[in-house]
C-alpha positions in Angstrom: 76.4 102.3 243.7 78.4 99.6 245.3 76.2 96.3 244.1 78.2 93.3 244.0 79.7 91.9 247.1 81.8 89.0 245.6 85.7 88.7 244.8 86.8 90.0 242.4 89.7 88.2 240.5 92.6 89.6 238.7 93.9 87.5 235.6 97.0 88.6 233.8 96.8 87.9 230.3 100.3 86.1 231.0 98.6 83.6 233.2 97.1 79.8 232.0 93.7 80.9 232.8 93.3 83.6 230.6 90.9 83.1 227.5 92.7 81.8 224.8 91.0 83.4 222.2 91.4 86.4 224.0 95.0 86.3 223.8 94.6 86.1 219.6 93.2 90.2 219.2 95.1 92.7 218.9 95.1 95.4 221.8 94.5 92.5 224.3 93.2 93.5 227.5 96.5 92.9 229.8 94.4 91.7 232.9 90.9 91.0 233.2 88.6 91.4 236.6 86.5 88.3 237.0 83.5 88.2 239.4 82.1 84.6 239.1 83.0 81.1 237.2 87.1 82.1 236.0 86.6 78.3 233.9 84.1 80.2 231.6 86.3 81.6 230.1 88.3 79.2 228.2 85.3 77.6 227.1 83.6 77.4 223.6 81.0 80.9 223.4 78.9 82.9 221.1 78.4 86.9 221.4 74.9 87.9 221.3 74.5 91.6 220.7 72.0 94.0 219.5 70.1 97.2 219.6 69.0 98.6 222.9 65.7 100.2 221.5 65.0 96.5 220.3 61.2 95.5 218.9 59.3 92.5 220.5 60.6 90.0 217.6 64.4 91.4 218.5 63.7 90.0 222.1 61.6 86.7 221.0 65.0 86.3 218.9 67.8 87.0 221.2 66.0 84.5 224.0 65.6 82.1 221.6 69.0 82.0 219.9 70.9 82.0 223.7 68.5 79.6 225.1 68.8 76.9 222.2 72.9 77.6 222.0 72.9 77.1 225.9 70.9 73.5 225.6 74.0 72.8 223.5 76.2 74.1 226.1 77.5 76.9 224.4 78.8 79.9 227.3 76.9 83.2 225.4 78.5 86.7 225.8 77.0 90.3 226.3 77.5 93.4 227.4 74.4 93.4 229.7 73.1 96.4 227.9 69.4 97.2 227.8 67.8 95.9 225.4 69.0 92.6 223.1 71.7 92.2 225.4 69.8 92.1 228.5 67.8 89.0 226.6 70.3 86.9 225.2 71.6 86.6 229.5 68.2 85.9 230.5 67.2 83.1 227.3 70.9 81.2 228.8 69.9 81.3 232.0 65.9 79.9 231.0 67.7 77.3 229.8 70.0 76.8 233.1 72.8 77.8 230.9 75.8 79.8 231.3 76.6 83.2 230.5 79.9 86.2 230.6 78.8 89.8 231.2 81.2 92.2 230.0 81.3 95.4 231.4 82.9 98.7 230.7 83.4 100.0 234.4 84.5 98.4 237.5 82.9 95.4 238.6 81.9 97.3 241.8 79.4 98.9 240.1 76.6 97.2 237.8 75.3 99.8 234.7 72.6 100.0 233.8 71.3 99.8 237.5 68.1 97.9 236.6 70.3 94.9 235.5 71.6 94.8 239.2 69.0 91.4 239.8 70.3 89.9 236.4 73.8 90.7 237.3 73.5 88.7 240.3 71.4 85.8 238.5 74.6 85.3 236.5 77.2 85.1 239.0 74.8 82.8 241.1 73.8 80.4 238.6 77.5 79.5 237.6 78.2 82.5 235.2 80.3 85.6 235.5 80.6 89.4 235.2 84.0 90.3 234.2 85.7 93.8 232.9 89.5 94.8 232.1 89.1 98.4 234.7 89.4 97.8 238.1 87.3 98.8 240.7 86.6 102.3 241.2 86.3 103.0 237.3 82.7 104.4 236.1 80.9 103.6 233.2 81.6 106.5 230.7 81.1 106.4 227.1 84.5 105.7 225.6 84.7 102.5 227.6 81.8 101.2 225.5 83.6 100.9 222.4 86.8 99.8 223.8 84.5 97.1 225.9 83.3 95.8 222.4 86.5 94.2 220.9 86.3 91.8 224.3 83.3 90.2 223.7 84.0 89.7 220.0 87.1 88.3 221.3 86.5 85.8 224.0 83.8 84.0 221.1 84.4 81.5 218.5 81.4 83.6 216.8 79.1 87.1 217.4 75.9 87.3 216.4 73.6 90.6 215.3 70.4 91.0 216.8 68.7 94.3 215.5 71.4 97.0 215.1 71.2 100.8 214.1 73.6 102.1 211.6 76.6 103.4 213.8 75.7 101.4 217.0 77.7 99.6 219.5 76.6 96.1 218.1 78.0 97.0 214.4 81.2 97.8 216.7 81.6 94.7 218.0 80.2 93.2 214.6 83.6 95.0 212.8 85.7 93.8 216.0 84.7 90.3 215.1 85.5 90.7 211.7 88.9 92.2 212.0 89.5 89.0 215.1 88.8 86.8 212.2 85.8 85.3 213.9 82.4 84.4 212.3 79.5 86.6 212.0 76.0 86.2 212.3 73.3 89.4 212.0 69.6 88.5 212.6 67.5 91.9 210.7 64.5 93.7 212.1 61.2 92.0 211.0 60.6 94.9 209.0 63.0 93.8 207.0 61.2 90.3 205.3 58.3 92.2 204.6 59.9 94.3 202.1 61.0 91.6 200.0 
């Protein structure tokens, strides 16, 4: 489903505007597709991740933690995932912040489809949706992983919202970890009670 009806911009990774930070991982994406604000990303950001099957406190936590980084003008990254993800881009964009998508398709198609209206939210309010696979590529599940290691690696730090043993979150939590970048994890509620 063709969703977005923006340009999309290439960025070689040999280029000025190409996230700094970026360039610093190894297995650096050698061009990225950018639907949205390009400046983003060269600016100071925290990954929020988490589980998709998140609890109530998982959301009340991701919004929170986005929306007070974005009053200090802090860009936070996702994936755009269901779940934690999908709530850390909306608490930025409560607090008229701005946020970086990361996909793991084409930017001509947004997945899941009922984050089409959120997608569009971002690109519209000064964010952006970007993606190293060019249009025409589908989101299938070895993408997912790969997608991780760029949304550890555009921030100065990733943060854990609620993640399953052998999840995509602890994926990007070990990407951040190898990138040499700080790391945050936020447990279930669950989890206080037992102590």
């Amino acid at each position: 489903m063709k969703v977005i009806k923006y340009d999309i911009k290439e960025i070689k990774s040999t280029e000025l505007q190409f996230p700094y930070l970026l360039k610093q991982i190894n297995d650096c994406p050698k061009i990225l597709y950018v639907v949205g604000n390009v400046e983003l990303l060269r600016r100071n950001s925290v990954a929020i991740v988490g589980s998709r099957d998140c609890t109530n406190y998982g959301v009340k936590i991701a919004e929170k933690l986005s929306y007070n980084l974005a009053k200090q003008n802090i860009i936070i990254v996702s994936g755009l995932a269901r779940g934690i993800d999908t709530f850390a881009h909306i608490g930025c964009l409560k607090a008229g912040g701005k946020t970086i998508a990361v996909m793991a398709n084409g930017l001509d198609t947004i997945y899941p489809t009922e984050n089409r209206n959120l997608a569009k939210k971002i690109v519209l309010s000064g964010g952006a949706i970007i993606s190293e696979y060019p249009a025409g590529v589908k989101p299938i599940a070895e993408n997912f992983p790969r997608r991780n290691r760029i949304i550890s690696g555009l921030s100065q730090g990733t943060v854990i919202v609620e993640a399953k043993e052998k999840s995509g979150a602890l994926i990007t939590a070990n990407f951040a970890l190898e990138q040499g970048r700080r790391l945050f994890a936020v447990p279930r509620k669950y989890f206080f009670k037992r102590i």
